[in-house]
C-alpha positions as CSV (number, residue, x, y, z in Angstrom):
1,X,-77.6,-33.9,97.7
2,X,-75.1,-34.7,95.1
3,X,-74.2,-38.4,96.8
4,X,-78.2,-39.2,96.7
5,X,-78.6,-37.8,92.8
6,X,-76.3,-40.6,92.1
7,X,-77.4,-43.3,94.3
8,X,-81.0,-42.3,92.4
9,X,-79.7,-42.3,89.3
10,X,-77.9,-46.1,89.8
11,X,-80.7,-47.4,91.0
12,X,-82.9,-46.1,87.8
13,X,-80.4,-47.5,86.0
14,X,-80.2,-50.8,87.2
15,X,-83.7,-50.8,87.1
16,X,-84.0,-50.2,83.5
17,X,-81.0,-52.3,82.5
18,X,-82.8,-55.5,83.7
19,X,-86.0,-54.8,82.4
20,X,-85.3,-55.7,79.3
21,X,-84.1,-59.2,78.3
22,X,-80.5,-60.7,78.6
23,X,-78.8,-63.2,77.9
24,X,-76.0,-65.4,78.8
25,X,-72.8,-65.5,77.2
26,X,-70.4,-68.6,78.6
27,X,-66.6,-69.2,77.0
28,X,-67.2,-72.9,79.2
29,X,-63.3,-73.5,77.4
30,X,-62.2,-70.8,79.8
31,X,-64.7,-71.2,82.5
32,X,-66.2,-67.3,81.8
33,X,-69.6,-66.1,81.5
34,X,-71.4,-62.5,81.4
35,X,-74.8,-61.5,81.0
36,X,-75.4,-58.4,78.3
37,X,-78.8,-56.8,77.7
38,X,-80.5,-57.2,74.6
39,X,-79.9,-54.1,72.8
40,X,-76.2,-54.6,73.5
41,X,-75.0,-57.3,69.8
42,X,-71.5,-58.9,69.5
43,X,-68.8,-57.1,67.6
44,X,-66.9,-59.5,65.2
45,X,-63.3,-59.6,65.1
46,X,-63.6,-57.6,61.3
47,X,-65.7,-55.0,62.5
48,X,-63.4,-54.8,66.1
49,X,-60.3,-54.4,62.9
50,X,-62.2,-51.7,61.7
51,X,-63.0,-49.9,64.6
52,X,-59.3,-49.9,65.8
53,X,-57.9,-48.8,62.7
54,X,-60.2,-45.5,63.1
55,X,-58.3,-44.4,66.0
56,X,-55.2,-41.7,66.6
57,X,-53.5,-41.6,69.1
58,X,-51.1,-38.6,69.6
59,X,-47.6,-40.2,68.9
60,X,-47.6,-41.3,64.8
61,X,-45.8,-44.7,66.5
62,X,-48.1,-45.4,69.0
63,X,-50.7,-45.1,65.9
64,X,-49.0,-47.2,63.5
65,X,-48.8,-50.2,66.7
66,X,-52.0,-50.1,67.4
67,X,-53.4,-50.2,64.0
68,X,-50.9,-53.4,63.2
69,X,-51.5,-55.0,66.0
70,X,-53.4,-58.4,65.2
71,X,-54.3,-58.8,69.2
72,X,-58.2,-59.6,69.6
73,X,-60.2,-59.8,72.5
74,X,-62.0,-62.7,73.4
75,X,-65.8,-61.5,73.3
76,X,-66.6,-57.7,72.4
77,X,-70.0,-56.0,72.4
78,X,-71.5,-52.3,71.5
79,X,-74.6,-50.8,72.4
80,X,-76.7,-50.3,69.7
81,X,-78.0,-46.9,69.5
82,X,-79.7,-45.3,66.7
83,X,-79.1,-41.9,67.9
84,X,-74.8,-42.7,67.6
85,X,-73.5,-42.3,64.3
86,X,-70.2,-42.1,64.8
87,X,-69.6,-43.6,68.5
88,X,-70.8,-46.5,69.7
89,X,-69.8,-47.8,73.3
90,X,-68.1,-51.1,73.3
91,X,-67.4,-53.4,76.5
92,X,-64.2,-55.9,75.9
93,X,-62.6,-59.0,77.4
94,X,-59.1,-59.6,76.6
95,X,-56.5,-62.1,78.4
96,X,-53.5,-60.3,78.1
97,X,-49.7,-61.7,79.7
98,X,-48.3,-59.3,82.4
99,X,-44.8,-59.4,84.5
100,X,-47.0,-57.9,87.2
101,X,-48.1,-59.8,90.3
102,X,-50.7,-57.6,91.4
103,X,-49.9,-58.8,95.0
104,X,-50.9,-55.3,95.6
105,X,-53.5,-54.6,92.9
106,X,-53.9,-51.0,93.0
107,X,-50.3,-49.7,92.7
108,X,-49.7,-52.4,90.0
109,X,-52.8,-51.8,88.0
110,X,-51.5,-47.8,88.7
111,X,-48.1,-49.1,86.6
112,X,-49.7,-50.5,84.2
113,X,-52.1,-47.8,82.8
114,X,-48.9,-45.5,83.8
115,X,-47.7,-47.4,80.3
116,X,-51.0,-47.1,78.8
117,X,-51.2,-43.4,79.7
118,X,-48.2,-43.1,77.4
119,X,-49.8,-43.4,74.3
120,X,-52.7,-41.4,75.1
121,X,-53.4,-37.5,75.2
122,X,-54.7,-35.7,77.5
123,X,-55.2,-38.5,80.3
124,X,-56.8,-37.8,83.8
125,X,-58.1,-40.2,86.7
126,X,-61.4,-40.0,87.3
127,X,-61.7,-42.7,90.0
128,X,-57.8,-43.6,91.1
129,X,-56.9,-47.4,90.9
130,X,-58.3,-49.8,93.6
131,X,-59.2,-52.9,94.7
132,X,-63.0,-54.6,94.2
133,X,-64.0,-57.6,94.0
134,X,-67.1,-59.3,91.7
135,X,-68.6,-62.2,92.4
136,X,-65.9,-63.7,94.3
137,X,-63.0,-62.6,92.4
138,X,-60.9,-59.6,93.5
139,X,-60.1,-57.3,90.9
140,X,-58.7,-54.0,90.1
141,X,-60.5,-50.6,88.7
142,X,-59.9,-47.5,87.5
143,X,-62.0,-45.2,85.5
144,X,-60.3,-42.3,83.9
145,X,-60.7,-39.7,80.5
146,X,-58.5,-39.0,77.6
147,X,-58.2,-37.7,74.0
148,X,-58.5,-39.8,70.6
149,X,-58.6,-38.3,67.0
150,X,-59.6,-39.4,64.1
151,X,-58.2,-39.6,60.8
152,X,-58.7,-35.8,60.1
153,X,-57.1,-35.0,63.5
154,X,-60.4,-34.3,65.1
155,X,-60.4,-34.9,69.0
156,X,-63.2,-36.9,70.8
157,X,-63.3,-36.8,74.5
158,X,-63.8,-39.9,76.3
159,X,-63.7,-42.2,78.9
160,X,-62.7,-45.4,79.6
161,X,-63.2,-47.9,82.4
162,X,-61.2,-50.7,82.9
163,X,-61.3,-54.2,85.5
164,X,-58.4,-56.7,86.3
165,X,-58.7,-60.1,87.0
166,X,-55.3,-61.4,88.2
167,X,-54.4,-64.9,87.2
168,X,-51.2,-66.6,87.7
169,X,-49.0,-65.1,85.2
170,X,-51.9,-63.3,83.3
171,X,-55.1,-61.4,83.6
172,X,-58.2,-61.4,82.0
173,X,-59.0,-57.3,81.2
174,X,-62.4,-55.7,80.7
175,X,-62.4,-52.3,79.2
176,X,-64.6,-50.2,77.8
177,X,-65.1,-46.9,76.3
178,X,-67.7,-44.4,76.3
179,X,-68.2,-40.2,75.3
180,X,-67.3,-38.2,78.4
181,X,-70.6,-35.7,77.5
182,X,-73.0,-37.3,79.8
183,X,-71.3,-40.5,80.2
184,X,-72.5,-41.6,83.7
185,X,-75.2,-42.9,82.5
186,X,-73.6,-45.3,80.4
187,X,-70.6,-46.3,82.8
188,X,-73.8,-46.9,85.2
189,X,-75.0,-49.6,82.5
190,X,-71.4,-51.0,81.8
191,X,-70.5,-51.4,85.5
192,X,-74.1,-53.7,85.3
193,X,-73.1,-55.5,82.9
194,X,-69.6,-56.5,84.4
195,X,-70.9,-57.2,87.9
196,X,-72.2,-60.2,86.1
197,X,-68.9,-61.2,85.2
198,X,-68.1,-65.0,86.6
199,X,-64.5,-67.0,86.7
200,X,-65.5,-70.6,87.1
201,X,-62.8,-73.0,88.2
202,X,-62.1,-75.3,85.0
203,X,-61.5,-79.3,85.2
């Protein structure tokens, strides 16, 4: 019963994600394109500063790298929802440099969020890393919860998704995060919206 409650509740999902308008989003430099819904707008690199520098981690040190980091992705969008004050969920692309082949893609996505999972509290698998692949492209997934804080030291609950593309001596990373309290229907929308990631060979 449990396995057809979801199936139901992707399909609705789906559904209502591409009912409403989207629209193409091409980096042709790269050769990368997405398609994101209409009531999901573009974060700008002050307002992805911003957002950063509101987040604690546990260790003071991890905190103080993260905040002076001047790493950007290259596109970032949030969902725009009136009834979110404080939260928004946000869908990233980074290209990030890694010493990892990812010959075999789920133990070496497994290492690296083993380094990840460093910094953060409280973190837990919710789907174990493994292989997929999206139009064409293998990649890696994992979907798992931790703890931020904010500035007070108050503790939000989340959960964050994140996809590997491995390139030759880099990988292009999408992540995103998203309040664990009834988050499956968001992931549901976010895992849309990156099945319409594409990798286009470039001349």
């Amino acid at each position: 019963m449990k396995q057809w409650y979801r199936i139901f509740l992707s399909l609705m999902y789906t559904s209502m994600l591409f009912a409403n308008p989207i629209k193409k989003v091409e980096l042709k430099s790269l050769g990368l394109s997405i398609e994101t819904p209409n009531h999901w707008e573009e974060v700008t690199d002050e307002e992805f500063r911003d957002s950063k520098n509101q987040i604690h981690l546990e260790s003071k040190t991890f905190t103080k790298l993260l905040h002076e980091s001047k790493e950007l992705p290259l596109f970032s969008i949030r969902k725009v929802d009136p009834n979110l004050e404080e939260y928004f969920t946000i869908i990233n692309i980074k290209a990030l440099t890694t010493e990892l082949e990812f010959k075999n893609i789920p133990l070496d996505l497994r290492t690296y969020l083993f380094r990840v999972s460093m910094a953060l509290k409280k973190f837990d698998y919710l789907i174990e890393p493994k292989a997929v692949r999206i139009n064409g492209n293998l990649a890696g997934f994992a979907l798992f919860s931790h703890t931020i804080m904010d500035e007070a030291q108050n503790e939000t609950k989340v959960v964050s998704a994140i996809w590997v593309f491995p390139r030759k001596g880099y990988f292009y990373m999408i992540g995103s995060g998203m309040v664990e309290e009834n988050f499956e229907p968001v992931f549901e929308e976010v895992k849309q919206i990156v099945n319409t990631f594409k990798i286009e060979k470039t001349k």
